[in-house]
N, C-alpha and C positions, 0 to 999 in steps of 0.2 A: 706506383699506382696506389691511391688512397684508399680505406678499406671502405667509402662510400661509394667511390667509384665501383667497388667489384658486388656491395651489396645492390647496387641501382639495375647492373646486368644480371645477376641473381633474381631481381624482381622482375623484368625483361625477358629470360627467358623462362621463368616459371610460367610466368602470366603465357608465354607462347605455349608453350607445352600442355599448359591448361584447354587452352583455348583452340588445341586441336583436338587434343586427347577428349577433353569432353564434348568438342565438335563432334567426331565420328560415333560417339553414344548417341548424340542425337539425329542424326543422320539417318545409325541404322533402327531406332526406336521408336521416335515418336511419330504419331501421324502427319500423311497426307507428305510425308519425308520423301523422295524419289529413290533413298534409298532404303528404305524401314526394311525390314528383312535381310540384310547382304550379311550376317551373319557374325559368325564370331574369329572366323582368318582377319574379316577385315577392320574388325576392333581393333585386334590385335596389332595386325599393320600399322594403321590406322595411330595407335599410342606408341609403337615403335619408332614412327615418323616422325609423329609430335617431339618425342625426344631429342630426335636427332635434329631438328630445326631450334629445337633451343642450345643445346648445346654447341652449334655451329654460330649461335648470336653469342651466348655469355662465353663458352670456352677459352676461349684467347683471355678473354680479362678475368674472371671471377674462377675458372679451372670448373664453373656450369656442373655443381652441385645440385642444383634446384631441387634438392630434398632432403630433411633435417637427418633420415637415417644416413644418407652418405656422410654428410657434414660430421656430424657426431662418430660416424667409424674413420671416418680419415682422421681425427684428429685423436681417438685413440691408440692408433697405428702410428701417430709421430709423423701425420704428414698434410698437420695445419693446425695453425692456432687456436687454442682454446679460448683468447681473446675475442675471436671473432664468430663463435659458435654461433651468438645469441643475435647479434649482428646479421648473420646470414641466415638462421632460422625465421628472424622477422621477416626478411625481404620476401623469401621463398612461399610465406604465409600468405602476405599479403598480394605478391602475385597471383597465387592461385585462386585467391578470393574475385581478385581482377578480372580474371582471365575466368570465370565462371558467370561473373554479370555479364561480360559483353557475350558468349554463347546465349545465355539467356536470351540479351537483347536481339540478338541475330535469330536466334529461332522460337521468337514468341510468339509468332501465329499457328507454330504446332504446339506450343506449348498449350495455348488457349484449346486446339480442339482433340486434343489427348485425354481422355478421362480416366485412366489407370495412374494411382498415386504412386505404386510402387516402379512405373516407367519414367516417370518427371522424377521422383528420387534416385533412381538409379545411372540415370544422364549425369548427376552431379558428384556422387558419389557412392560406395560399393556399399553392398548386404548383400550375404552368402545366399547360395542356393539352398544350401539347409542350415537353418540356425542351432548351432551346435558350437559357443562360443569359444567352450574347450580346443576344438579342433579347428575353429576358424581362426585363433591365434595359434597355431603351431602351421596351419600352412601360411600365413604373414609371416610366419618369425622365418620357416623354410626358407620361402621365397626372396623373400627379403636378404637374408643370407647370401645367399647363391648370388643375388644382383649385387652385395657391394664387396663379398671376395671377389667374385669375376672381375670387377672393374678395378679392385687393387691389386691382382693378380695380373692385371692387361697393361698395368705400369712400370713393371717389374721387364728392365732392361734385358736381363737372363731371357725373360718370354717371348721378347719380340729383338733379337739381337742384330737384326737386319737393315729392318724397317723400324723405327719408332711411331707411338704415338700420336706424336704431330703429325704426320703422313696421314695416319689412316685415319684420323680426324674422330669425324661421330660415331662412325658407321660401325665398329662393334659392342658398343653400348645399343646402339639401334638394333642388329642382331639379335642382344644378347636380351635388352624387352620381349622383343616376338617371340623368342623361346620359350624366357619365362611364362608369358602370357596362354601361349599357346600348346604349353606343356603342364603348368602349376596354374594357371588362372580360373579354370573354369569352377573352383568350390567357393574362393570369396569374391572373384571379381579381380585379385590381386592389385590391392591398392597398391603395398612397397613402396608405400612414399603419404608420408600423411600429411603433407603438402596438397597432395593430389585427392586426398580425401578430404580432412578435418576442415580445410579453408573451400572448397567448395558445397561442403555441406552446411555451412556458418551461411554461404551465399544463397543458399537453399532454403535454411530457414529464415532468413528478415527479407526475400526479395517477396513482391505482391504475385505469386505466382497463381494463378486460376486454378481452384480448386487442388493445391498440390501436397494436403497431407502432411502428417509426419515427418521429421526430418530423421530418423530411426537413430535419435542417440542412445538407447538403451545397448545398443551395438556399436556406437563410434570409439569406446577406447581399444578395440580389436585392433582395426588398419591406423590405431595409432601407436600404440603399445605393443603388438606386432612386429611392425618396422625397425622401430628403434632397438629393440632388443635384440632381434635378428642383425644388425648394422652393424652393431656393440660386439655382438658372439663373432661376427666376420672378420672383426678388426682383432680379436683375441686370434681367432683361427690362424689366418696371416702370418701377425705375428711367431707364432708356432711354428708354422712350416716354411716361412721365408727367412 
């Protein structure tokens, strides 16, 4: 398989993962939504899902990265090309920049009648509950952590000597979101993927959004420089213990 081929389903399922993930932001946020209020279980759900639907589209062909922190520790870990880092970091970007226009487009009559800037910002991408940039990078770099040993640690034949991988397919990546989200998420929002943030905040700032404010880059190398480093320390960790 060509490494166009695996960037194209990189793109493919970002752009899905986006497009649910930040579906359910606007769901339970913006007005006149049927579901504005349902809370933060069902965020969480809600991005767990999203993952697991992309990873069921790219997985078979691209091994459904869709996020430069994973990309970057697997391939420190020895278990992907460094060739193809830059390759599949573009794809992942530009999915998620995709897959933030078309939410857009799908919920632009709430967009229109939502007047809080900091609710149309936070549909696309994160800002901490307290701005304390120190500590909102050390829970991204945590968080971040935890999601990409858990998931090099869930590949590790030793760990599942039964059943592999292939079998259980998405679903403890799916899991292993909701945990994080719903254990670690609630001080930045838990980007863990600056896919999921960077490239929909880019789509945040050039789209003609009704009255929608700042795009808050004074905080965006956080859930970028977060991830990565966290991704990088998991792939050292690993390494270490496996």
């Amino acid at each position: 398989m060509t490494l166009l081929t695996k960037c194209i389903f990189e793109f493919i399922g970002t752009l899905v993962l986006i497009m649910l993930g930040d579906g359910v932001c606007c769901a339970t946020s913006l007005e006149k939504s049927k579901a504005k209020g349902a809370g933060w279980a069902v965020v969480t759900l809600g991005w767990g899902l999203a993952v697991m639907c992309g990873v069921f589209i790219a997985g078979p062909y691209s091994g459904a990265h869709l996020n430069p922190a994973v990309t970057l520790g697997f391939a420190l870990a020895g278990q992907f090309d460094w060739c193809a880092v830059i390759p599949y970091i573009a794809a992942q970007m530009l999915g998620g920049f995709a897959g933030a226009v078309i939410v857009y487009l799908f919920y632009k009559d709430h967009f229109d009648v939502t007047e809080d800037t900091g609710t149309k910002l936070g549909v696309f991408c994160t800002m901490p509950a307290i701005m304390n940039k120190g500590r909102n990078f050390f829970c991204e770099f945590v968080a971040s952590w935890l999601l990409v040993f858990v998931i090099l640690a869930l590949g590790n034949k030793e760990n599942l000597p039964e059943i592999g991988m292939g079998e259980l397919g998405a679903f403890p990546v799916t899991m292993l979101i909701v945990a994080i989200g719903m254990s670690l998420g609630a001080t930045t929002g838990y980007a863990i993927n600056p896919a999921r943030d960077l490239a929909p905040r880019i789509a945040h700032a050039v789209l003609p959004i009704k009255g929608k404010g700042p795009s808050g880059w004074e905080y965006s190398w956080v859930p970028v420089a977060g991830p990565i480093c966290g991704g990088l320390f998991a792939a050292l960790t690993y390494m270490w213990i496996y």
